[in-house]
C-alpha positions as CSV (number, residue, x, y, z in Angstrom):
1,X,-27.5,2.7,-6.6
2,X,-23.9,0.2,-6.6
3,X,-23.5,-1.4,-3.7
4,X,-19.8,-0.6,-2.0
5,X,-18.4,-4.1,-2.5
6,X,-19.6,-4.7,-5.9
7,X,-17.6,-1.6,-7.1
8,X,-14.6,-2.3,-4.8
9,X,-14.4,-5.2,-7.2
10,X,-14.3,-3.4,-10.1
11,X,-11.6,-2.0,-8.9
12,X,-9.5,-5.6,-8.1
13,X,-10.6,-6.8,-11.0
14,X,-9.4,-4.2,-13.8
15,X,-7.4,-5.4,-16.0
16,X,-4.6,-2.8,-17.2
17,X,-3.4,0.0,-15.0
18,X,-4.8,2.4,-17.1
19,X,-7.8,0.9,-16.0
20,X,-7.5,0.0,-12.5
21,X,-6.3,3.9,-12.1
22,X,-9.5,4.9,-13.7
23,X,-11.9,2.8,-11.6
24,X,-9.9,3.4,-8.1
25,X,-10.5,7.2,-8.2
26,X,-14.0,6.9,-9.8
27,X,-15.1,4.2,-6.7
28,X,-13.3,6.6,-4.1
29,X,-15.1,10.0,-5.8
30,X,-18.6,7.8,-5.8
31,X,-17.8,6.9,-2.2
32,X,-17.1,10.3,-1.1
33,X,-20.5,11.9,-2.9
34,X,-22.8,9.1,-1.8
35,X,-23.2,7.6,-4.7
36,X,-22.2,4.0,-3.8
37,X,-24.8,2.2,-0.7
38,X,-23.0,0.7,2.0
39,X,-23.6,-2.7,1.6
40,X,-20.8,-5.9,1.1
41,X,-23.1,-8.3,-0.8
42,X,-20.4,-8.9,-3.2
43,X,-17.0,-11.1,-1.6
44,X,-14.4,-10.1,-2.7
45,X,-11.5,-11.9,-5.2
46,X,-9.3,-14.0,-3.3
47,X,-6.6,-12.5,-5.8
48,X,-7.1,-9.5,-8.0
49,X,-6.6,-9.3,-11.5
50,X,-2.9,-8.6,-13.0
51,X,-1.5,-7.4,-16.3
52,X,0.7,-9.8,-18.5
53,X,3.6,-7.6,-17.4
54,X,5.5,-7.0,-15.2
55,X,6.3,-11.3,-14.8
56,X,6.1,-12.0,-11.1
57,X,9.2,-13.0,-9.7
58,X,9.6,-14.9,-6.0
59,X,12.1,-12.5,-4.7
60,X,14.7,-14.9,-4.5
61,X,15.2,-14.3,-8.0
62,X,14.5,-10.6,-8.7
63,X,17.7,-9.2,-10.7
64,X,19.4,-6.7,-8.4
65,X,19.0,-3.0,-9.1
66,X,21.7,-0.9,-7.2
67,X,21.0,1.9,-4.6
68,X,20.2,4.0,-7.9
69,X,23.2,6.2,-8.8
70,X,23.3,5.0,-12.4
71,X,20.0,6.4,-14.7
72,X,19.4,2.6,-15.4
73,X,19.5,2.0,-11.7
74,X,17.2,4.6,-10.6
75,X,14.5,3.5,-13.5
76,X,14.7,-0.3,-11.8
77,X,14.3,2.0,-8.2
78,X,11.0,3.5,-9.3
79,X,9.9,0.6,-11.8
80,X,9.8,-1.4,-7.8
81,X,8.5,1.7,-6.2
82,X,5.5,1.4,-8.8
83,X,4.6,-2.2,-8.4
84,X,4.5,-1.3,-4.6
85,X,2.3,1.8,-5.4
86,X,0.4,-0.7,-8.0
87,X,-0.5,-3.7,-5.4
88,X,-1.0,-1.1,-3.1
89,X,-4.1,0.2,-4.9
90,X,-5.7,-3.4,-4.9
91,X,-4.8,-3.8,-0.6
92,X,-6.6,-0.3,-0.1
93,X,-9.8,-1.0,-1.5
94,X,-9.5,-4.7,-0.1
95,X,-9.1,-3.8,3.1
96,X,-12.4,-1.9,2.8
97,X,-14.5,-4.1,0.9
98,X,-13.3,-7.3,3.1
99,X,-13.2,-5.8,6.8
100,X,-15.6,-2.8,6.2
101,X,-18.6,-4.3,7.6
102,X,-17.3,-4.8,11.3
103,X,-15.7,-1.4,11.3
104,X,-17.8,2.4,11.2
105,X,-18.0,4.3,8.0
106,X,-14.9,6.2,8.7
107,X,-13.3,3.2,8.3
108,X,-13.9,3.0,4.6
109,X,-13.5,6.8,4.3
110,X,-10.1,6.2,5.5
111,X,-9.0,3.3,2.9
112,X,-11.2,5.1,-0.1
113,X,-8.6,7.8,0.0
114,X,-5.7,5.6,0.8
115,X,-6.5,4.1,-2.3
116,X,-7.3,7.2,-4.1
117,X,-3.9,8.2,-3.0
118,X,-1.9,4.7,-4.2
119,X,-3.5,5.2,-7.6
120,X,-1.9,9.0,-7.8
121,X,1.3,7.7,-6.4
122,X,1.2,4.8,-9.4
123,X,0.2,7.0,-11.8
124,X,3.1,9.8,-11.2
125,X,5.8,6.8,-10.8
126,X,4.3,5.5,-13.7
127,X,5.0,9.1,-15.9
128,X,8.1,9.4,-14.9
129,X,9.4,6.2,-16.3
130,X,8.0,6.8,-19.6
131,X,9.8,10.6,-19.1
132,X,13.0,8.4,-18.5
133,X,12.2,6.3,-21.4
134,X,10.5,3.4,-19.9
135,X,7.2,2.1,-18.5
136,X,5.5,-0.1,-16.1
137,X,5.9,-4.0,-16.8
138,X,9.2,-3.0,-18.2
139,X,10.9,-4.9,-15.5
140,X,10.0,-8.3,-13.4
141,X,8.8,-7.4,-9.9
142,X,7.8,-10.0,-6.9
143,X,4.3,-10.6,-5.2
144,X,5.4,-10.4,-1.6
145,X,2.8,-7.8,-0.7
146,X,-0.6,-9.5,-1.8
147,X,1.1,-12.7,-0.3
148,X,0.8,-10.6,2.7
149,X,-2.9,-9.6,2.0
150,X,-3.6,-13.6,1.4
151,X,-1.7,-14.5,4.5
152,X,-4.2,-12.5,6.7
153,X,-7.4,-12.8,4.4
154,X,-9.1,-14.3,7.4
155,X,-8.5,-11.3,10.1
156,X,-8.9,-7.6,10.4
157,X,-6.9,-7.1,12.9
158,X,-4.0,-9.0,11.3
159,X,-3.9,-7.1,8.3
160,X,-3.8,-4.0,9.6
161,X,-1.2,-4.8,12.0
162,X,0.9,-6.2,9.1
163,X,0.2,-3.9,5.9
164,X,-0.3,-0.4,6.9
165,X,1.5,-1.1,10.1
166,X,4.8,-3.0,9.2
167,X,4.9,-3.2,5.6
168,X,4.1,0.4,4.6
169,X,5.7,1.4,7.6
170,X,8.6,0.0,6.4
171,X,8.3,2.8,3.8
172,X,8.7,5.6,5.8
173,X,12.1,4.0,7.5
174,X,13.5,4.0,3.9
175,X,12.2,6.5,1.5
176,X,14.2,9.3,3.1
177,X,17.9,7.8,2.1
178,X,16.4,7.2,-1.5
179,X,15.2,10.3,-1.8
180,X,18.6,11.9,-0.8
181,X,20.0,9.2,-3.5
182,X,18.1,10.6,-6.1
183,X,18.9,14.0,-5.1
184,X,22.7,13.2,-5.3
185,X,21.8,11.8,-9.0
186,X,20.4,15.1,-9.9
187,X,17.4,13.3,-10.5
188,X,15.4,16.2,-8.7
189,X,11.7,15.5,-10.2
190,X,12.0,11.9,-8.9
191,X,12.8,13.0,-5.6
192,X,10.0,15.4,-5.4
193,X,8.3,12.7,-6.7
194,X,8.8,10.1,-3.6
195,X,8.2,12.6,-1.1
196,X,5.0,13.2,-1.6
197,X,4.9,9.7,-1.4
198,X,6.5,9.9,1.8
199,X,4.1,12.5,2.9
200,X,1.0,10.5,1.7
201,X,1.9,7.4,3.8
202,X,2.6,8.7,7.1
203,X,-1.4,9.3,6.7
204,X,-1.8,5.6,5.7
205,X,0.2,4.0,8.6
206,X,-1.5,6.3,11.2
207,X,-5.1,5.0,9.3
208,X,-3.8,1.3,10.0
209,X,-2.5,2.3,13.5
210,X,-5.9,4.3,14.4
211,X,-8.0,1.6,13.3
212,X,-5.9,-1.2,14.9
213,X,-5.9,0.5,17.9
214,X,-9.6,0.8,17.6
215,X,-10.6,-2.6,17.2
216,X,-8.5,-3.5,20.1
217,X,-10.1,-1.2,22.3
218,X,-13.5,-2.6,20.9
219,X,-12.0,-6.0,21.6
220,X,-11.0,-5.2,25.3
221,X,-7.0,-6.0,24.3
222,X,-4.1,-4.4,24.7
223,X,-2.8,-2.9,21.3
224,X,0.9,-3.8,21.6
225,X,0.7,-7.2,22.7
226,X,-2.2,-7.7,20.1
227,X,0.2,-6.5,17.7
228,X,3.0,-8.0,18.8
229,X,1.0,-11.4,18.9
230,X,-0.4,-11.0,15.3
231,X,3.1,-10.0,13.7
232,X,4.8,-12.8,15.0
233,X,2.1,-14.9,13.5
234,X,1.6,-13.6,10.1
235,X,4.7,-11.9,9.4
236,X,7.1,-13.8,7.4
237,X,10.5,-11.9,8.2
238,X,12.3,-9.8,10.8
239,X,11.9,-6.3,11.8
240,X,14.8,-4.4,10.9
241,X,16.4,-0.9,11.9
242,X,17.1,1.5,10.7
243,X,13.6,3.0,11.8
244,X,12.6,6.7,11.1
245,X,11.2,7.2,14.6
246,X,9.8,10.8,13.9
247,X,8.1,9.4,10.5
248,X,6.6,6.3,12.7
249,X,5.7,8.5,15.8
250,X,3.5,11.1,13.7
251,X,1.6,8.3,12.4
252,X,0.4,7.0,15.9
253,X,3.3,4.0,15.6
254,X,5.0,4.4,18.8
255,X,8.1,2.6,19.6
256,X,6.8,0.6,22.4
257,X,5.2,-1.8,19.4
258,X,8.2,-2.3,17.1
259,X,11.3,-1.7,19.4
């Protein structure tokens, strides 16, 4: 039988999309019907394999793309949505195979389908550009989300406080007005389209905000000054409104940590 963090690798280490999509619902499905032991034998990549395109960018000189009222500005919209949904795949199964062993099982039950869920989101982004005429790598996109994942390589509880729980967060404060954007477009299938992303990731911040709030309990520390602590530490830029307080509150994310 695979151990867990020999196939979690697999999974970094693909090297198309195509591929990495393959392997991140085959690891999750194996995971899920007991087919992988649960064992971390295997570290993993300090940085996880990348296709030729799309070039990575430091943000400072990504083109701009609009707020995506133009069809050519709602293809560079969901060409960045997918490179979010992309990386997102690779900090999933990370997060299981790196931190797994000091958490329970549910712990990797919860970021198996996270992952399982980033690799759909990917995959549906990805079909629609080529609908629109396009394709993933079409554009450049920036690395500021596995710089995140290499800023906290070293702690648990820092990564979970700044992925799921600021980052991706961060998602649910401002999918809503792109949605309504691409609603206004008449770009309905794109729309549908992000709010199942939307859906999907109020699950994943309230996985990040369950476990965080976990450890801390475990640890005998208080979850919003831990949090606060860690974020101030690790986190490389501001907090900024507007935040979807109804999106954050069903995940767990109250506003006593971010206000």
């Amino acid at each position: 039988m695979q151990g867990l963090s020999a196939a979690i690798c697999g999974v970094l280490l693909a090297g198309t999309p195509a591929e990495k999509v393959r392997s991140a619902r085959r690891v999750a499905r194996d995971w899920r019907l007991g087919r992988l032991a649960h064992e971390f034998s295997v570290s993993m990549p300090d940085r996880p394999a990348r296709p030729a395109k799309p070039e990575l960018l430091p943000p400072n000189r990504m083109p701009k793309r609009g707020k995506g009222g133009s069809e050519r500005g709602r293809i560079a919209m969901l060409h960045a949505l997918a490179h979010i949904e992309y990386v997102a795949i690779d900090l999933a199964f990370d997060m299981a195979g790196r931190f797994g062993s000091g958490f329970p099982r549910g712990f990797i039950d919860d970021w198996m389908k996270v992952g399982a869920d980033e690799a759909m989101h990917f995959a549906l982004l990805d079909r629609r550009l080529r609908t629109l005429g396009s394709h993933y790598g079409a554009h450049p996109a920036h690395d500021g989300l596995w710089e995140a994942a290499e800023e906290t390589a070293g702690d648990a509880l820092a990564r979970l406080a700044v992925v799921p729980m600021v980052l991706e967060a961060r998602g649910l404060d401002i999918t809503p007005a792109t949605i309504a954007r691409f609603h206004e477009a008449g770009d309905d299938p794109s729309a549908h389209i992000l709010q199942r992303i939307l859906t999907d990731e109020i699950r994943h911040v309230a996985a990040g905000t369950r476990w965080f709030n976990w450890a801390c309990e475990r640890d005998d520390s208080d979850p919003v000054n831990k949090w606060k602590t860690l974020v101030n530490r690790h986190f490389r830029s501001v907090l900024k409104p507007p935040f979807n307080d109804s999106a954050r509150a069903a995940a767990g994310l109250t506003q006593d940590f971010y206000l």
